[in-house]
C-alpha positions as CSV (number, residue, x, y, z in Angstrom):
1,X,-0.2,26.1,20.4
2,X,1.2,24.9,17.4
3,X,-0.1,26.9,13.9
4,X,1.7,26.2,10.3
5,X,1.4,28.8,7.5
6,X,1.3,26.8,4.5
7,X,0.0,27.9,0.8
8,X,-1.1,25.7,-2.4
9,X,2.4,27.5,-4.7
10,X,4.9,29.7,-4.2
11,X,4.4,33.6,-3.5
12,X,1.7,33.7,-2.1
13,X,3.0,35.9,0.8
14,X,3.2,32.7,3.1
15,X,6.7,33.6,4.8
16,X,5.5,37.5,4.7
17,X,2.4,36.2,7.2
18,X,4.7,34.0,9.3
19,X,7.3,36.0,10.1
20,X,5.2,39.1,10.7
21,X,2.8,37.0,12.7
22,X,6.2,36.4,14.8
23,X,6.9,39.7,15.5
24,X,3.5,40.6,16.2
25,X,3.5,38.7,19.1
26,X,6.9,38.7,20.4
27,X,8.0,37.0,23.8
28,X,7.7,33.5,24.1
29,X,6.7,32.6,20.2
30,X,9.0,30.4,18.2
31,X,9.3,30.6,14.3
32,X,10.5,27.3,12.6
33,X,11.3,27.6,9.1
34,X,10.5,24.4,7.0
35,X,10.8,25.0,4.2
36,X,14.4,23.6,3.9
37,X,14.9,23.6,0.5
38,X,15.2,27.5,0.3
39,X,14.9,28.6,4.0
40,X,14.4,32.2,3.9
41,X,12.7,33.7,7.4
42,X,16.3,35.0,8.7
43,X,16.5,37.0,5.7
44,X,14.0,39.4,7.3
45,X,14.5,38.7,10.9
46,X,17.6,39.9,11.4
47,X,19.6,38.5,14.5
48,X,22.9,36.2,15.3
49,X,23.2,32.4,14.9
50,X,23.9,30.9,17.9
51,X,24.0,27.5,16.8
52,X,24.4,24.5,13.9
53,X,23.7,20.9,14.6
54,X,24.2,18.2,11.4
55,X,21.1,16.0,10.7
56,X,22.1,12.6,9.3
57,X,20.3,9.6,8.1
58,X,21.1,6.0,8.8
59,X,22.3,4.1,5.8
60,X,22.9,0.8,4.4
61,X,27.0,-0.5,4.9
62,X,27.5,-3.7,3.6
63,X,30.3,-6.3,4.6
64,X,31.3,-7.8,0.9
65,X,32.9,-10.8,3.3
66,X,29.7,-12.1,4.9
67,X,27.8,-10.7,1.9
68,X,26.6,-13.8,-0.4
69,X,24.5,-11.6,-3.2
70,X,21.2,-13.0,-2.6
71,X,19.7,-9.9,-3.4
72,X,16.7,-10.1,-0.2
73,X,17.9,-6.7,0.7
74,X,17.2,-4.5,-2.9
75,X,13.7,-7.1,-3.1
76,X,12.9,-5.4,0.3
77,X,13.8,-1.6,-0.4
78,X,10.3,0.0,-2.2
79,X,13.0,2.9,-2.9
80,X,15.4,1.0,-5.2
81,X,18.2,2.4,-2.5
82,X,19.9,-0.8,-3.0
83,X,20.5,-3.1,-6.5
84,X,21.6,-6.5,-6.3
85,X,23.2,-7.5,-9.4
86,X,24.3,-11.6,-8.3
87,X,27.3,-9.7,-6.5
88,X,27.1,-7.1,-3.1
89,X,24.9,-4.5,-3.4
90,X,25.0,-1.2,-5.0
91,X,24.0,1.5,-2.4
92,X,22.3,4.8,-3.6
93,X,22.3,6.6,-0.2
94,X,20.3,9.7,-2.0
95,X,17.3,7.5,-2.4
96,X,17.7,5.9,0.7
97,X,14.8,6.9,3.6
98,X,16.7,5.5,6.6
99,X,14.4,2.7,7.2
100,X,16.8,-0.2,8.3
101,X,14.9,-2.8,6.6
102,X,17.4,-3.9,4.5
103,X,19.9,-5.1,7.6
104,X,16.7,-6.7,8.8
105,X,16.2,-9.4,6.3
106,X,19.4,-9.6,5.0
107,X,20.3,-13.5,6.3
108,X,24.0,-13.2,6.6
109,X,23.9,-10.1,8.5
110,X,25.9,-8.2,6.4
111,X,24.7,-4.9,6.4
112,X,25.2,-2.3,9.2
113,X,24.6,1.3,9.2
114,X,26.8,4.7,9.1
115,X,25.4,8.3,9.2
116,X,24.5,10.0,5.9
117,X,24.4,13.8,6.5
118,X,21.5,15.5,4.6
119,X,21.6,19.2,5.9
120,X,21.7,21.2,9.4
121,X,19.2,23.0,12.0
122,X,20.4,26.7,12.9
123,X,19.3,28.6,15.7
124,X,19.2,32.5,15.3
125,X,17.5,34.7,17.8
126,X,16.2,37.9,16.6
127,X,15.0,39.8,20.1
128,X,11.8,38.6,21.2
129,X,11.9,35.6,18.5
130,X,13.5,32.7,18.2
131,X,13.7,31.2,14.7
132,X,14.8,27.5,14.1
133,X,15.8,26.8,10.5
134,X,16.3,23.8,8.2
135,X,18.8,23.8,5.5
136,X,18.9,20.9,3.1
137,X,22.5,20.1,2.1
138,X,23.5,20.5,-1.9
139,X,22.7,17.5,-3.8
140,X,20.4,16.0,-1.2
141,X,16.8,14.6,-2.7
142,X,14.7,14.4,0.2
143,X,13.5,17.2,2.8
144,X,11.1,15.6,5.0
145,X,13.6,13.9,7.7
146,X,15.5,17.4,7.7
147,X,11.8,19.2,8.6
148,X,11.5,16.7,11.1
149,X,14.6,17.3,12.6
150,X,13.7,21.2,12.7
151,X,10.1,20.2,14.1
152,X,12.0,18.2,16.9
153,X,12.9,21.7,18.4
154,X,9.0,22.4,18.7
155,X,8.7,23.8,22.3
156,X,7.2,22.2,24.9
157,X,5.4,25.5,26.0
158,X,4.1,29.0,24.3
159,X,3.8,29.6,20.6
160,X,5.1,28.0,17.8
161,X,4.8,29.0,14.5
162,X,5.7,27.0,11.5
163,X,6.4,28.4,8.0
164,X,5.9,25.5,5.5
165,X,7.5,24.8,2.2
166,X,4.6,25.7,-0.8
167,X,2.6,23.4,-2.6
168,X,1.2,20.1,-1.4
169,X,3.5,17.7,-1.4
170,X,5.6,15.4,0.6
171,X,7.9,18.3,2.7
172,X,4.2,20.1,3.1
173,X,2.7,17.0,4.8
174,X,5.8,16.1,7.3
175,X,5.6,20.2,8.3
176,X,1.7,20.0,8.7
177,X,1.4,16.8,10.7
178,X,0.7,17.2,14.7
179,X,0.1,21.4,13.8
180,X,-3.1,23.0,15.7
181,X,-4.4,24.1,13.5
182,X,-3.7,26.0,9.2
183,X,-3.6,29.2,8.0
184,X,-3.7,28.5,4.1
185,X,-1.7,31.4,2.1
186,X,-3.3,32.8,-1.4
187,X,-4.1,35.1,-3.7
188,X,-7.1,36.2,-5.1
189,X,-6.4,34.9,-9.0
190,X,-7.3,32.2,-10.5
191,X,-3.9,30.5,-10.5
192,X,-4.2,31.1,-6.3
193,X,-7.5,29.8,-6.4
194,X,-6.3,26.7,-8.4
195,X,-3.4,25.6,-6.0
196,X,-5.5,26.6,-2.8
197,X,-7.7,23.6,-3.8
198,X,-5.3,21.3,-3.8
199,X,-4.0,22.4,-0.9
200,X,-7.4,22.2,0.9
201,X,-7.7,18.6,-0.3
202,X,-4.3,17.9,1.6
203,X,-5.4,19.5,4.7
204,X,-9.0,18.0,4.8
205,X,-7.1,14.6,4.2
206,X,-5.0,15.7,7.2
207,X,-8.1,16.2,9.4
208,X,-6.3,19.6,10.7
209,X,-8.8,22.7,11.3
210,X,-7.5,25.5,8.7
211,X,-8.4,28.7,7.4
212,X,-7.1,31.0,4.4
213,X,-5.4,34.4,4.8
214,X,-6.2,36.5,1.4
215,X,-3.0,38.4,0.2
216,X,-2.9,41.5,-2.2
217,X,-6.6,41.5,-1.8
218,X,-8.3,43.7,-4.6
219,X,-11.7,45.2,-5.1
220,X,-13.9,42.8,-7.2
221,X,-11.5,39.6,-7.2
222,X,-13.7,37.6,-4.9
223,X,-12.1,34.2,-6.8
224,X,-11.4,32.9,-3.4
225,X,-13.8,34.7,-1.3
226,X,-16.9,33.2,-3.3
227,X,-14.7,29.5,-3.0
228,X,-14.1,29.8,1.0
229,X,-18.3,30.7,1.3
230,X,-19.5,27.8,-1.0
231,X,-17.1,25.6,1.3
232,X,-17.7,27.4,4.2
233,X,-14.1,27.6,5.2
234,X,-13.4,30.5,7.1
235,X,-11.3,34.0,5.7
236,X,-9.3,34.4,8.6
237,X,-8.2,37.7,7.3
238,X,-7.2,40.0,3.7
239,X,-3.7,41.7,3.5
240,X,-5.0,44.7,1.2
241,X,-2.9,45.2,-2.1
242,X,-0.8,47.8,-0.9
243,X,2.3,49.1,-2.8
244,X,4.2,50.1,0.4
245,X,4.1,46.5,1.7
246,X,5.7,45.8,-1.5
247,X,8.4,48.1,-0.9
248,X,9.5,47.4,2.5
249,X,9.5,43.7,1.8
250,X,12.1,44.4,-1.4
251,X,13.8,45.7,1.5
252,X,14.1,42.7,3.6
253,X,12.5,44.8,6.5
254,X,9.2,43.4,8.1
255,X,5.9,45.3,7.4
256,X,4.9,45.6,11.1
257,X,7.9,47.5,12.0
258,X,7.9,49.7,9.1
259,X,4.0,50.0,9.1
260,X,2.8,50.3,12.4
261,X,-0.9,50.4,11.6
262,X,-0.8,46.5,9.9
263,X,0.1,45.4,14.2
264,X,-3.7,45.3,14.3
265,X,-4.4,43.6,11.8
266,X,-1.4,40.7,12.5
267,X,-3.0,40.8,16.4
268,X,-6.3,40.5,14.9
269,X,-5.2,37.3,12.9
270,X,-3.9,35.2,15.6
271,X,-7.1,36.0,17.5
272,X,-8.7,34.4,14.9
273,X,-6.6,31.9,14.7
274,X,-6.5,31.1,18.4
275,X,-10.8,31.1,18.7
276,X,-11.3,28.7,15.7
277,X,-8.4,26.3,17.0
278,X,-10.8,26.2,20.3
279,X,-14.3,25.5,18.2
């Protein structure tokens, strides 16, 4: 079973819930961190790397001999990777998606393809869990074929969690597509409640059966909670506003080994989880 934790903005407690949800249930569970840009799980799931593989794109290369400047190739590229200027090509390889259209219509044949690297996919196992990580290269404009390279190393078998970049965009849709099922991370504020619609649309869009986790749930904030009834999406659980989760997370420690008594409610959530995947 495949389950994303995804949230509408940023810190919202998403990697808090996926990383604890990973330890939580141990043996055979995999934790892939998508969210490439900043990848930040191993930061709390302490372990060993064990190994770093490049991810590359293909492209464009263009032979200036056989190369007559008709300009078919930067007509065809929606990305403006290439500009013909009467001359060969100009080739922006940060804009470039690795499509290969352009050596497809270009009539002389003059453009090939060489590797473009773009970031690696690390491997850390911290005992029971094995966490899978993106990191996006310096410089590099475009996530999504990096996060697919991380989801590439979805098991075949068991549990796999994914921790998704925040907000609703672009890296957010490559994480969530072919996931089980969503566990939408918020807050109850107004500002949570804003970005939790959005992120709602995109999941709806998706056609993925989700569910919202409440974090730093207070008494008499029931922003969110009145929202979930009047669309009758399901709380899967509330993280209470407790100070001493604060403080273990500031120090990089996970709140289920610190606080025993928050297992439960971890074991409880994946149950959850697991029985409205099944409806």
């Amino acid at each position: 079973m495949i389950v994303a934790i995804a949230s509408g903005k940023g810190g919202t407690g998403k990697t808090t819930v996926a990383v604890n949800l990973a330890r939580t249930l141990g043996a055979g569970v995999t934790l892939l961190d998508c969210d490439v840009e900043e990848p930040n799980a191993h930061l709390f799931l302490k372990g060993e790397f064990s190994g770093s593989e490049i991810v590359s794109i293909p492209v464009p290369l263009v032979d200036k001999d056989l190369c007559d400047g008709c300009g078919e190739c930067s007509r065809f590229c929606a990305y403006h990777a290439l500009a013909g200027l009467g001359a060969a090509p100009l080739i922006f390889p940060e804009l470039c998606h690795g499509c290969g259209g352009c050596a497809k219509v270009c009539p002389k044949g003059a453009i090939s393809e060489k590797p473009h690297r773009i970031g690696v996919v690390e491997t850390l196992q911290a005992g029971e869990v094995t966490l899978i990580q993106g990191r996006l290269d310096v410089g590099v404009a475009m996530s999504p074929p990096l996060i697919r390279a991380v989801k590439q190393r979805v098991p075949t078998d068991g549990m796999a969690i994914l921790d998704a970049p925040p907000g609703a965009s672009c890296p957010v849709v490559a994480t969530l597509r072919g996931v089980d099922y969503v566990a939408l991370v918020t807050e109850p504020t107004p500002f949570g409640l804003h970005d939790l619609t959005l992120a709602v649309d995109m999941v709806r869009a998706l056609g993925i059966p989700f569910g919202v986790v409440v974090n730093r749930a207070r008494a008499g904030d029931n922003y969110v909670n009145d929202y979930c009834g009047k669309e009758s999406i399901p709380v899967l659980l509330e993280i209470p506003d407790d100070r001493h989760v604060a403080e273990v997370y500031s120090h990089g420690d996970l709140v289920v080994d610190r606080l025993p008594e928050y297992c439960e409610l971890f074991r409880t959530l994946w149950d959850r989880i697991v029985k409205e995947a099944n409806q």
